[in-house]
VEXDREN-2710 file (C-alpha; in Angstrom, 1 decimal):
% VEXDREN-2710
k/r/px/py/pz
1/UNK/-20.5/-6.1/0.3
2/UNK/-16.5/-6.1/0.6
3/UNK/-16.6/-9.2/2.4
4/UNK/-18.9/-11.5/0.2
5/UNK/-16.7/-9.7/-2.5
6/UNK/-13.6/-11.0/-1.4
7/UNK/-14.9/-14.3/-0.1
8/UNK/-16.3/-15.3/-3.3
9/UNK/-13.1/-14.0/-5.0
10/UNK/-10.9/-15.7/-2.4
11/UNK/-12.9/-18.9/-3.3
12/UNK/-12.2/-18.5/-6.8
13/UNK/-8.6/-17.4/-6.5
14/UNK/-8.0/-21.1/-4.3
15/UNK/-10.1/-23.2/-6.9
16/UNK/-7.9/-22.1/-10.2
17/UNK/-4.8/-22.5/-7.8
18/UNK/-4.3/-25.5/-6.0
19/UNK/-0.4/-24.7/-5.6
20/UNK/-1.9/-21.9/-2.7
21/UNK/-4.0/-25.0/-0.4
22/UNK/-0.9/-27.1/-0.7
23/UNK/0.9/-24.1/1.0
24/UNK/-1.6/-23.6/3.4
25/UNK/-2.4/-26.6/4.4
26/UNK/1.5/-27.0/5.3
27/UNK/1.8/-24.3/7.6
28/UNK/-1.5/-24.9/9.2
29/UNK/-0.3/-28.4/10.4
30/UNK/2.7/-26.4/11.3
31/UNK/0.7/-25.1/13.9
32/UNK/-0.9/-21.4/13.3
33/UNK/1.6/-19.8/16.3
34/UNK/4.6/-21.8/15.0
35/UNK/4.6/-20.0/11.1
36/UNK/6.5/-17.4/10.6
37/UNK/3.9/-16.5/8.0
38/UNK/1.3/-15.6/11.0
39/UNK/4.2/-13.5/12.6
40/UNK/4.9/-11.0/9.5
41/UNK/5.8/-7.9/11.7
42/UNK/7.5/-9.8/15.0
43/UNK/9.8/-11.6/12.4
44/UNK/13.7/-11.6/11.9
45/UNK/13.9/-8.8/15.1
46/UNK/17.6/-8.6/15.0
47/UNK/17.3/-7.3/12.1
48/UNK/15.5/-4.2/13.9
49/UNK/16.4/-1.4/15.6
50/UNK/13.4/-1.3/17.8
51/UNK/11.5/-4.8/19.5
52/UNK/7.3/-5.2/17.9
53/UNK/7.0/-4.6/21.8
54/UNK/8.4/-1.3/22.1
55/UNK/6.2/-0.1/18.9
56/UNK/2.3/1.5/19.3
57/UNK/1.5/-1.0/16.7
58/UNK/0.9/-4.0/18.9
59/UNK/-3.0/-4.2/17.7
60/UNK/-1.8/-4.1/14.0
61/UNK/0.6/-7.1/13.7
62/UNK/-2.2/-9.0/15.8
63/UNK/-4.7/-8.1/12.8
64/UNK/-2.0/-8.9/10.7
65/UNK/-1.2/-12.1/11.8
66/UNK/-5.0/-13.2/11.6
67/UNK/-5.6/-12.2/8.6
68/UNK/-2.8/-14.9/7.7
69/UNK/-4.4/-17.5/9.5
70/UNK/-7.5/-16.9/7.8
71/UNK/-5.5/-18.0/4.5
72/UNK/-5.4/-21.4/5.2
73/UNK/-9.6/-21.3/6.3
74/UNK/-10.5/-20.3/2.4
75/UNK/-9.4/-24.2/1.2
76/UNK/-12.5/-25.2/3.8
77/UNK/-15.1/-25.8/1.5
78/UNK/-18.0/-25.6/4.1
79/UNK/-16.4/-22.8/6.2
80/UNK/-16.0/-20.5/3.6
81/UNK/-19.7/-21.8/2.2
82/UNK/-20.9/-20.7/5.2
83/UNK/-18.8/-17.1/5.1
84/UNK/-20.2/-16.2/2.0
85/UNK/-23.9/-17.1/3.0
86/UNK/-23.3/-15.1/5.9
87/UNK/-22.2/-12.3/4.0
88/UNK/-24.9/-12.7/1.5
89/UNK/-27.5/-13.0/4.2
90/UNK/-26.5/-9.7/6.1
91/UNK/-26.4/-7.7/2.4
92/UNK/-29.7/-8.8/1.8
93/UNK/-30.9/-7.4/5.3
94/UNK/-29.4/-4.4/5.0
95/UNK/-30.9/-3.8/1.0
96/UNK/-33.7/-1.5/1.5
97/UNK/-37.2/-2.5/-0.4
98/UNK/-36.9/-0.1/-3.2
99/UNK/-33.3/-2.4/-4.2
100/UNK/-30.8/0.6/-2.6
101/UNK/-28.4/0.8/-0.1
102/UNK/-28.1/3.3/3.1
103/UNK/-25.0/4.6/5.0
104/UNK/-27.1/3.0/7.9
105/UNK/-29.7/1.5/8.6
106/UNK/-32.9/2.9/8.4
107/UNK/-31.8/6.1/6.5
108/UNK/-32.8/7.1/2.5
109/UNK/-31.2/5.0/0.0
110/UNK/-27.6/7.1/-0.8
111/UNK/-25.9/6.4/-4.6
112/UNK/-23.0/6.4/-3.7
113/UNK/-23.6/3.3/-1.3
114/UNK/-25.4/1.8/-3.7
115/UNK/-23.1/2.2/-6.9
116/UNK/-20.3/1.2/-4.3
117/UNK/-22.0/-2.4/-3.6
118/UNK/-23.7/-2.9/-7.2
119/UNK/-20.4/-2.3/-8.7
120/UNK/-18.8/-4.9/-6.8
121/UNK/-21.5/-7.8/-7.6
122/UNK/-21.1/-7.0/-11.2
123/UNK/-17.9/-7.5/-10.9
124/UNK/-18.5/-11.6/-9.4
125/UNK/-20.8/-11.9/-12.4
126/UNK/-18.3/-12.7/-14.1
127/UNK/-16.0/-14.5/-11.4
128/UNK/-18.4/-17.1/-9.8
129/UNK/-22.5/-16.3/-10.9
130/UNK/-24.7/-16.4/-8.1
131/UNK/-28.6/-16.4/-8.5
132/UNK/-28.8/-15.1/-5.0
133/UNK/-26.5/-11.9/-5.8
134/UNK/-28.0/-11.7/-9.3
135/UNK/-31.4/-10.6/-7.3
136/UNK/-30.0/-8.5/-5.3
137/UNK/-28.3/-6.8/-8.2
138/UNK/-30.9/-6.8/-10.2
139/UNK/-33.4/-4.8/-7.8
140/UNK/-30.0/-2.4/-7.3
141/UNK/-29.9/-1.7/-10.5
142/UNK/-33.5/-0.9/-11.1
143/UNK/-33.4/1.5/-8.1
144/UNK/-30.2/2.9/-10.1
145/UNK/-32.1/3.4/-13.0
146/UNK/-34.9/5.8/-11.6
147/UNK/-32.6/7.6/-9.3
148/UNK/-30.3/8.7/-12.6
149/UNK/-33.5/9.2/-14.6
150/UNK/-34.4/11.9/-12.4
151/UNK/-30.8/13.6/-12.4
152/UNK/-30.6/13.8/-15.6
153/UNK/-33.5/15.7/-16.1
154/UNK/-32.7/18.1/-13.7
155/UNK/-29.3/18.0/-16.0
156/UNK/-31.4/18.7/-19.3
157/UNK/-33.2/21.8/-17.3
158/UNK/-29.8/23.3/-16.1
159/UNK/-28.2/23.0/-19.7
160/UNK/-31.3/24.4/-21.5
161/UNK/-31.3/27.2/-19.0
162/UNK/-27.9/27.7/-19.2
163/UNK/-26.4/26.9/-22.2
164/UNK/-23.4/25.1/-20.6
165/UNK/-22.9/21.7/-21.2
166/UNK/-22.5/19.9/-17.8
167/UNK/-20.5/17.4/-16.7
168/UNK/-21.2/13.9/-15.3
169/UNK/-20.5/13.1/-11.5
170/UNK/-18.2/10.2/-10.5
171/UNK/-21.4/7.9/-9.4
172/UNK/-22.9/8.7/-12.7
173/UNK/-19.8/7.5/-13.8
174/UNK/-19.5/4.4/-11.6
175/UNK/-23.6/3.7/-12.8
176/UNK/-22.4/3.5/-16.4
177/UNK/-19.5/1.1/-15.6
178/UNK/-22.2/-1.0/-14.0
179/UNK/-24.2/-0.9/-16.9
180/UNK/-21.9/-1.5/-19.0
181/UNK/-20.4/-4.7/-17.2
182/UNK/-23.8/-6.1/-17.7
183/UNK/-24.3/-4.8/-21.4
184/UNK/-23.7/-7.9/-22.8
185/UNK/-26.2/-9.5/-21.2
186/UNK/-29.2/-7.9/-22.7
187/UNK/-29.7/-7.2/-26.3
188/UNK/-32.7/-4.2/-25.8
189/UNK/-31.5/-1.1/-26.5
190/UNK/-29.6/1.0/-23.7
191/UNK/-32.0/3.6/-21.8
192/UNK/-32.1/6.7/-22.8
193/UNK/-30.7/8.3/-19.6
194/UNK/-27.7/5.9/-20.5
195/UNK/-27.4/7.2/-24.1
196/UNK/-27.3/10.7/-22.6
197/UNK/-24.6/10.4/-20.0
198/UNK/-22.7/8.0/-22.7
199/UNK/-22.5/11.4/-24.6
200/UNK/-21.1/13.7/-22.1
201/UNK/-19.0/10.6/-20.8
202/UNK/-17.3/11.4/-23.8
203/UNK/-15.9/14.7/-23.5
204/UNK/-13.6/15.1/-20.4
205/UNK/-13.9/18.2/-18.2
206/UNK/-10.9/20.1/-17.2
207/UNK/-8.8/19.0/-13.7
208/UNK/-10.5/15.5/-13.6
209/UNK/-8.7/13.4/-11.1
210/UNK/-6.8/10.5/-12.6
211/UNK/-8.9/7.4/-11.2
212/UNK/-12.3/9.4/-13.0
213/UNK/-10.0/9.7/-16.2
214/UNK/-9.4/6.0/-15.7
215/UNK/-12.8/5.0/-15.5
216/UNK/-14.4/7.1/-18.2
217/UNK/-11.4/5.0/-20.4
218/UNK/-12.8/2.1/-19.4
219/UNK/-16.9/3.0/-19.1
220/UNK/-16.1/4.2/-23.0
221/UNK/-14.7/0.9/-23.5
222/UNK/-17.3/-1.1/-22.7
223/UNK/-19.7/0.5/-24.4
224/UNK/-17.4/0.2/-27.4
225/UNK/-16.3/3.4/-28.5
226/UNK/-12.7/2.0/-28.5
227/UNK/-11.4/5.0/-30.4
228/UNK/-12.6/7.8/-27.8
229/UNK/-11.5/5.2/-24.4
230/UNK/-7.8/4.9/-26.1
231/UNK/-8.2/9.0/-26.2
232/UNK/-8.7/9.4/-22.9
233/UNK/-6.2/6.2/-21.9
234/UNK/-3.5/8.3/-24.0
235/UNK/-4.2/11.5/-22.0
236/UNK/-4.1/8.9/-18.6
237/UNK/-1.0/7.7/-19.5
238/UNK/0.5/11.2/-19.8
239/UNK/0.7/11.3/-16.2
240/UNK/2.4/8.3/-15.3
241/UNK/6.4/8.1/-14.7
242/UNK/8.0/4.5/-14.9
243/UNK/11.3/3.2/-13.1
244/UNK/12.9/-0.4/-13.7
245/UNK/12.1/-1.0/-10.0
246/UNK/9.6/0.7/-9.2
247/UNK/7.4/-0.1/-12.1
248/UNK/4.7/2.3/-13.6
249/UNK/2.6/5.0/-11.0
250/UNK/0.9/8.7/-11.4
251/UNK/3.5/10.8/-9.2
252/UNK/0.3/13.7/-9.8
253/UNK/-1.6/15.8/-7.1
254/UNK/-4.5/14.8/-9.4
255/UNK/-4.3/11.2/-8.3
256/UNK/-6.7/11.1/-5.2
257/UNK/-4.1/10.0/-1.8
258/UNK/-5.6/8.7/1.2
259/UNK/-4.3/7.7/4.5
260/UNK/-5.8/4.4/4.4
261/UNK/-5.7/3.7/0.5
262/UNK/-3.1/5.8/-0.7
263/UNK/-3.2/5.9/-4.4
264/UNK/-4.3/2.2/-4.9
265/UNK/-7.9/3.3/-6.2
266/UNK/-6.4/5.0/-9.3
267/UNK/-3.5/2.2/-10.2
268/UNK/-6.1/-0.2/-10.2
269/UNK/-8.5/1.6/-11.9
270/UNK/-5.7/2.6/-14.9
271/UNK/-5.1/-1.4/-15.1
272/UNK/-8.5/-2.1/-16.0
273/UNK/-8.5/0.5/-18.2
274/UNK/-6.4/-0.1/-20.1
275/UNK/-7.0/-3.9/-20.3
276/UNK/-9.9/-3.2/-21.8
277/UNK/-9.8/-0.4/-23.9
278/UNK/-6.0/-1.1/-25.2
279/UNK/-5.2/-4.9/-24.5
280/UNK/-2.4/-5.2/-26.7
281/UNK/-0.2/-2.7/-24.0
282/UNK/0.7/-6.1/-22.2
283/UNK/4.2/-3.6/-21.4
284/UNK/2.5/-0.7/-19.6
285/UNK/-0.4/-3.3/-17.7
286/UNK/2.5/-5.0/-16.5
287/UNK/4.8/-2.3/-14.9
288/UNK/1.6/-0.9/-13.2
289/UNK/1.2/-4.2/-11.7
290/UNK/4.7/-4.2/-10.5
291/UNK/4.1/-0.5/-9.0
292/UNK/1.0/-2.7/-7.2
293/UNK/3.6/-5.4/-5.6
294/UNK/5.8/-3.4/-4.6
295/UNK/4.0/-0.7/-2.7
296/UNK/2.4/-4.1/-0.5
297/UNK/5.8/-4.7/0.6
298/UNK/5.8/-1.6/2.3
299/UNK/2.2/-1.7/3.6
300/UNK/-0.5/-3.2/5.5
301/UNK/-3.5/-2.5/3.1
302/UNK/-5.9/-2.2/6.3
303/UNK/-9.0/-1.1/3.9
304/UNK/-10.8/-4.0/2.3
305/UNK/-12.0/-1.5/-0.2
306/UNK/-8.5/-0.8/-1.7
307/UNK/-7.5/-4.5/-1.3
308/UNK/-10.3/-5.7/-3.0
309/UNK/-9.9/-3.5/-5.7
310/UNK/-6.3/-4.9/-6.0
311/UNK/-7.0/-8.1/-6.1
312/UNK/-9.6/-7.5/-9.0
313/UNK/-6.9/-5.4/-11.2
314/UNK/-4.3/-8.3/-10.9
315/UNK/-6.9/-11.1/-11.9
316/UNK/-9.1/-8.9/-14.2
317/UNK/-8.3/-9.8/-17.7
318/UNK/-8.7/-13.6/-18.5
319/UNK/-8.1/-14.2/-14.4
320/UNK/-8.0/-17.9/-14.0
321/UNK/-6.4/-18.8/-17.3
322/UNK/-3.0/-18.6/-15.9
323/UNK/-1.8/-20.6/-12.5
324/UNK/0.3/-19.3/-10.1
325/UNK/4.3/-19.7/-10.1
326/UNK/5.5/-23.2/-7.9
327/UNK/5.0/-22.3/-4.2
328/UNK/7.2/-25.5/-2.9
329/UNK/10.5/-24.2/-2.1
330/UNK/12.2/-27.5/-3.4
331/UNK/10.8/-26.2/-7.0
332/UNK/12.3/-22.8/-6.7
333/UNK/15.7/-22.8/-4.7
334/UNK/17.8/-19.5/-4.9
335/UNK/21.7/-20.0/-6.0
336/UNK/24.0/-17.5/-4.1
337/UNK/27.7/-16.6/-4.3
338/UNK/30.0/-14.8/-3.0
339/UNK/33.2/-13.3/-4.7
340/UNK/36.4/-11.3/-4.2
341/UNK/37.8/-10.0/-7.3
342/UNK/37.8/-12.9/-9.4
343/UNK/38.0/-15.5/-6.3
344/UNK/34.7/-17.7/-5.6
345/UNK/34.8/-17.6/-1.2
346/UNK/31.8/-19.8/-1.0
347/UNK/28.8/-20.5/-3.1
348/UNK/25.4/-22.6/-2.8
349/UNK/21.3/-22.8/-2.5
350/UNK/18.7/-22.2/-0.4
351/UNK/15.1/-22.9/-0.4
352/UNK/12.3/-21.4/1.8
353/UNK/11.2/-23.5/4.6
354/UNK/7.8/-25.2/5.4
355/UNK/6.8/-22.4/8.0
356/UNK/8.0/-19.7/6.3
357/UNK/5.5/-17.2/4.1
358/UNK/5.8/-18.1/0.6
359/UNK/9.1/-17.7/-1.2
360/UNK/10.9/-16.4/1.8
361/UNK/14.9/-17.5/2.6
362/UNK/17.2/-16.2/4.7
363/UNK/20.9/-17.3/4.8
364/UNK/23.6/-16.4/7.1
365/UNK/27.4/-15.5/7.1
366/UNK/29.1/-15.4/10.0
367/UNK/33.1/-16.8/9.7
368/UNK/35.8/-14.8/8.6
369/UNK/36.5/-16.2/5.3
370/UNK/33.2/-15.7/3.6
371/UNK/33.2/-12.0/5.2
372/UNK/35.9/-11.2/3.3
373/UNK/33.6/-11.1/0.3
374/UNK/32.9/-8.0/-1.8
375/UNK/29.9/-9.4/-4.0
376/UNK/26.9/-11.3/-3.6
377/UNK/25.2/-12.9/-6.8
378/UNK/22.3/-14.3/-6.0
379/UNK/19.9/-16.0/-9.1
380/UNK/16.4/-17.5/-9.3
381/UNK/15.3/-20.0/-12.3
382/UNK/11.8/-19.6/-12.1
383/UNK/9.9/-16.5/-13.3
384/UNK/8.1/-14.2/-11.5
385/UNK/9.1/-11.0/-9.2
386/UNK/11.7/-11.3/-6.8
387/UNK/13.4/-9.5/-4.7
388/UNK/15.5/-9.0/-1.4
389/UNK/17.8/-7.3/0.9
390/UNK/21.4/-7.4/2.6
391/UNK/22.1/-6.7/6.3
392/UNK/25.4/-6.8/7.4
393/UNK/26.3/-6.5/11.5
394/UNK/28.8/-5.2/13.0
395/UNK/30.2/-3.1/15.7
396/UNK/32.0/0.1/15.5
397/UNK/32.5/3.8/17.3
398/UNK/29.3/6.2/16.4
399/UNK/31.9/8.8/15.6
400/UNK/32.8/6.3/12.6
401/UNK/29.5/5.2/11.5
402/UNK/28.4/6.2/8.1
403/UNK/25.4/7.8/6.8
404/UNK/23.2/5.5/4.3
405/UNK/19.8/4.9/2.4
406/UNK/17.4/3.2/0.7
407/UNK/14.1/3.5/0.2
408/UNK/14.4/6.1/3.2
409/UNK/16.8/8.9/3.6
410/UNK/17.3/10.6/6.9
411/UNK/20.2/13.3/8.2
412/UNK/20.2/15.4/11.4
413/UNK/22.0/18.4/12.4
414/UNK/22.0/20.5/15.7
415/UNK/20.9/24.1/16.1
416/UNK/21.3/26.8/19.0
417/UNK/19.0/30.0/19.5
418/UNK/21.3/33.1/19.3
419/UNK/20.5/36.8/18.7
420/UNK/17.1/35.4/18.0
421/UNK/17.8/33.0/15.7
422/UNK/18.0/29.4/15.3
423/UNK/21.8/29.0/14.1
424/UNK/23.6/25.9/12.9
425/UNK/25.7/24.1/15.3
426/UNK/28.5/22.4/13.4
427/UNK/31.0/19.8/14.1
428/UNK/33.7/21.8/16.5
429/UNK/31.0/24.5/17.6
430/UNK/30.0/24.8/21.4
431/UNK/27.0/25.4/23.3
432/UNK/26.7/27.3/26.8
433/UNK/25.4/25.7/29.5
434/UNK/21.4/27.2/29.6
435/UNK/21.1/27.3/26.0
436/UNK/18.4/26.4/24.1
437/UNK/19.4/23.3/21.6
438/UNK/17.3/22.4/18.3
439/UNK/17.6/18.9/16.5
440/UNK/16.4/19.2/13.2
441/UNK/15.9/15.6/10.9
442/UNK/14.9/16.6/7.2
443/UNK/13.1/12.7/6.3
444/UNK/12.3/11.3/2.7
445/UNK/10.6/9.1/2.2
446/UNK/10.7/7.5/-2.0
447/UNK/7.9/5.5/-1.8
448/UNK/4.3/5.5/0.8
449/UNK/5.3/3.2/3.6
450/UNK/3.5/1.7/7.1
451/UNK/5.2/1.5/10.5
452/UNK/8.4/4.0/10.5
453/UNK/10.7/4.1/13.4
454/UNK/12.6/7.1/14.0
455/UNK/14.9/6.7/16.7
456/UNK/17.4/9.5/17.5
457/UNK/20.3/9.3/20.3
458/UNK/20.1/12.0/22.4
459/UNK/23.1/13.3/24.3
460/UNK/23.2/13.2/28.0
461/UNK/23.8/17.1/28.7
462/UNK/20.5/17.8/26.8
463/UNK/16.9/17.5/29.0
464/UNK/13.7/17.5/26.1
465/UNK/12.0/20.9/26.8
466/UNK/8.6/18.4/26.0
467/UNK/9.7/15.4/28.9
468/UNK/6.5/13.6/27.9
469/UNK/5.6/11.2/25.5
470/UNK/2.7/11.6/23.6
471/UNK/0.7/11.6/20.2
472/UNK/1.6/15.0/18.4
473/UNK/2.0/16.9/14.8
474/UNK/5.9/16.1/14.3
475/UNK/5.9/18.0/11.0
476/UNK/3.6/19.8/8.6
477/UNK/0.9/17.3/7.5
478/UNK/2.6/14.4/9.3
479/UNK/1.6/13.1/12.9
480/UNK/3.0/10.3/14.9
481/UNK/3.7/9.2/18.2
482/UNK/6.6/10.5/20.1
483/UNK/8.3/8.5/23.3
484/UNK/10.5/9.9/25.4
485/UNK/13.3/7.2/26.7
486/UNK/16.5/7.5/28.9
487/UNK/19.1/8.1/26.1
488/UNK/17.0/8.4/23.2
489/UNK/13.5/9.6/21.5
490/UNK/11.6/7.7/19.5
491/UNK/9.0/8.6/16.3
492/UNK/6.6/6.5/15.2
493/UNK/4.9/7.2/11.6
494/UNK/1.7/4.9/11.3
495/UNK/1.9/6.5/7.8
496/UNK/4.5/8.2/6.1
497/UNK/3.6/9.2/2.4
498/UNK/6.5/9.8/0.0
499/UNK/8.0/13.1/0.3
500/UNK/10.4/15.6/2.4
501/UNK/9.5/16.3/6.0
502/UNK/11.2/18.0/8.5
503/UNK/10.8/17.3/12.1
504/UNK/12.1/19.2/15.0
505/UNK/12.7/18.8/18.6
506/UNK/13.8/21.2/20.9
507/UNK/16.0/20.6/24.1
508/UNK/17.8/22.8/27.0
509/UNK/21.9/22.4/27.8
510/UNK/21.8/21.5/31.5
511/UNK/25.4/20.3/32.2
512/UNK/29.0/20.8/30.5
513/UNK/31.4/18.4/29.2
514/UNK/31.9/16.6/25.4
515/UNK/29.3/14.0/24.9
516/UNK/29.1/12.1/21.9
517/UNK/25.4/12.0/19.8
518/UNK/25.6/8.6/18.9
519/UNK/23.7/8.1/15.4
520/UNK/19.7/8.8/13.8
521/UNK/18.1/5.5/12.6
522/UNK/15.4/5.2/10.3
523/UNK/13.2/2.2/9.6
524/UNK/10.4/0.5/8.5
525/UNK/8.8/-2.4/11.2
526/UNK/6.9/-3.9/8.4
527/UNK/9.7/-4.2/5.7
528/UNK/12.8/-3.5/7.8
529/UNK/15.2/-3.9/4.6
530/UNK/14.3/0.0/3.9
531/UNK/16.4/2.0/6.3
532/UNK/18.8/4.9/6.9
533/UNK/21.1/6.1/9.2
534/UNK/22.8/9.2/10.0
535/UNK/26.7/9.9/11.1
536/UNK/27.5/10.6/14.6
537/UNK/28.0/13.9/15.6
538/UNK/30.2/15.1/19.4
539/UNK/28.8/18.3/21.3
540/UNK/30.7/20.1/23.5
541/UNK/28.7/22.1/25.9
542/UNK/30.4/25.0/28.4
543/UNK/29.4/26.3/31.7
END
């Protein structure tokens, strides 16, 4: 279902946009191993502290890359025909005769499956119409409709013997949304099962999670009772927070996180929302969207559940009424300077090249005059989101580098076990030779991010009491993959939610002398601009 979902949707995306085939039609006669675009992760590696080679994540940036390729396949009328058949073809297979869906085949129709799939073909309705899927639909929604009937009777029973008035499920939920999207096609009253859950829709139940809160907003909406959805939009909104760069997101336990998803499922679900229960809060739509963008520059998006329900929130009200912004990099260049004081050094344009992924420039500075600059203005004519980074190389002492941030924060210290204790080592302090040697890195992380690197230094009079390298809990609720090298050790977060971790590795003093600790680098592979670094530190380790 999540492919003929986003094939049709890809199909419709590159119909409305012609801008997107031009593009992709450049880099595919670029040659599909020559564009940059098909080498997201293995690009700009000097701007990396570890090679793509050196990573676990070898499989990933292959996915990754072929899911680029693919771009330039959707402007193939007959291929992507043929896709969506296909997908159309094993969705019909796999719909059992009474019009539901099983986790497998050959089990009991399961609603969730089935509100899963119908939800997403009611969606197309309204994209691209398809008799085919309309069938389909049609017997899902039938199966829907006796499978609800019979929970809500078993709901009447339990209130009448109760007393308590009982609240709806999230796939009782998700079945009104579906019959709502296709309300307006049918002018016969709603069923009564409908006009039953539609009551208790209205009253929200204590602790709901945020993406339910969402879509009762927008289930309400369709159904037009505008006054209770902008009640419970109101009470949504409560929980979001809102940064200039970072846009609008729910920072809330109650908003569902997953490893795979993270907490796409309710920012797309608040979009919609409030599209259509409040469309005039164009404001609020928007900085959610932002959130959106920017969390995909930090991560893969490896579920085609969460990506498809992306996609659907940033096209969802009035989708193809609006193109996109010029992709050709002679249409949008990017005017740079640099400054001292008042003093221009040098000044200019770039514009992305033919192989490179949409939008992208680099520029480099390398002679002595322009170095000497303290500022870099760099502006943009055309609208849209933009953004990028500054790396600047160069070659110093550890014991001088400086720690630094953004996006991810990292510092180390050094602890020894004494009296039975883990005590702080300081700058100064010594160890004994025999001693057991903590390193202690306290990570934050501001935003959910894919592919983090930490690489640590490790100084030469300290053996790892664990010599092997391995996949292993590094810190409370975070795992990774830890490798063991000559003069270093390496973490590897496939995931690393926002928050404050502390990670710990424990080591033995086996020879005496001053050796220096070099520095602590954090990064993330897939958007190396986020980074930190810690200060160097010396030891000093006694016989």
């Amino acid at each position: 279902a999540t492919r003929y979902y986003a094939v049709v949707m890809a199909e419709a995306v590159a119909r409305h946009n012609p801008e997107i085939g031009a593009l992709a039609a450049r880099w595919s006669d670029a040659g599909a191993e020559s564009s940059s675009w098909t080498r997201l992760m293995q690009d700009n590696p000097d701007l990396k502290q570890v090679l793509l080679a050196e990573t676990p994540w070898m499989a990933e940036a292959s996915t990754e890359a072929e899911r680029a390729r693919s771009l330039a396949r959707i402007f193939d009328g007959a291929t992507m025909a043929a896709r969506r058949y296909t997908a159309l073809d094993r969705l019909r297979a796999l719909q059992r005769a009474d019009g539901s869906w099983a986790w497998f085949r050959g089990m009991n129709g399961n609603l969730n499956v089935t509100t899963r799939v119908a939800t997403l073909l009611a969606r197309l309705e309204a994209v691209s119409p398809d008799n085919e899927a309309r069938t389909l639909l049609d017997r899902a929604i039938t199966w829907l409709d006796r499978n609800v009937d019979k929970q809500v009777e078993r709901m009447k029973a339990e209130e009448e013997r109760t007393g308590n008035e009982p609240d709806i499920s999230s796939d009782l939920l998700q079945y009104l949304y579906i019959r709502g999207l296709r309300g307006s096609e049918s002018e016969a009253p709603a069923p009564a099962s409908v006009r039953y859950l539609l009551a208790k829709a209205r009253r929200t139940p204590p602790g709901e999670t945020l993406d339910n809160k969402a879509l009762r907003a927008s289930v309400l909406a369709l159904f037009a009772n505008y006054e209770q959805a902008r009640t419970a939009l109101r009470s949504l909104m409560e929980h979001s927070v809102a940064t200039p760069d970072m846009g609008r997101y729910f920072d809330s336990r109650r908003a569902p996180l997953t490893g795979e998803a993270y907490k796409i499922p309710t920012q797309t679900a608040a979009i919609e929302a409030l599209l259509r229960a409040d469309p005039t809060e164009r404001t609020a739509v928007d900085e959610l969207r932002l959130w959106l963008m920017q969390q995909k520059r930090t991560q893969m998006w490896a579920t085609s559940c969460a990506t498809t329900d992306a996609i659907y929130a940033l096209l969802v009200a009035s989708p193809f009424d609006s193109r996109v912004m010029p992709l050709d990099g002679d249409r949008c260049p990017l005017a740079w300077k640099l400054t001292k004081g008042r003093t221009t050094l040098a000044k200019g344009s770039t514009t992305p090249t033919s192989d490179a992924p949409a939008g992208y420039a680099r520029t480099d500075f390398a002679d002595n005059h322009t170095l000497g600059a303290t500022t870099l203005t760099v502006s943009k004519q055309e609208r849209g989101l933009a953004w990028g980074a500054v790396y600047a190389r160069y070659t110093l002492p550890a014991a001088d580098a400086a720690s630094y941030g953004n996006g991810l924060h990292v510092t180390r210290s050094f602890q020894v076990w004494r009296d039975g204790a883990w005590q702080p080592l300081k700058e100064g302090n010594s160890i004994r030779r025999g001693e057991r040697v903590r390193t202690v890195f306290d990570v934050t992380a501001d935003r959910n991010f894919d592919f983090v690197c930490l690489r640590s230094a490790r100084p030469a009079c300290l053996a790892p009491v664990r010599p092997l390298s391995g996949y292993t809990s590094l810190a409370s609720g975070l795992w990774g993959y830890r490798a063991m090298r000559d003069a270093s050790t390496e973490y590897f977060f496939e995931h690393l939610p926002k928050g404050r971790y502390t990670i710990t590795d424990e080591h033995l003093a086996d020879r005496s002398g001053s050796y220096s600790c070099g520095t602590a680098m954090l990064q993330s592979v897939y958007a190396p601009e986020f980074s930190a670094q810690t200060t160097g530190f010396r030891l000093t380790c006694e016989p």
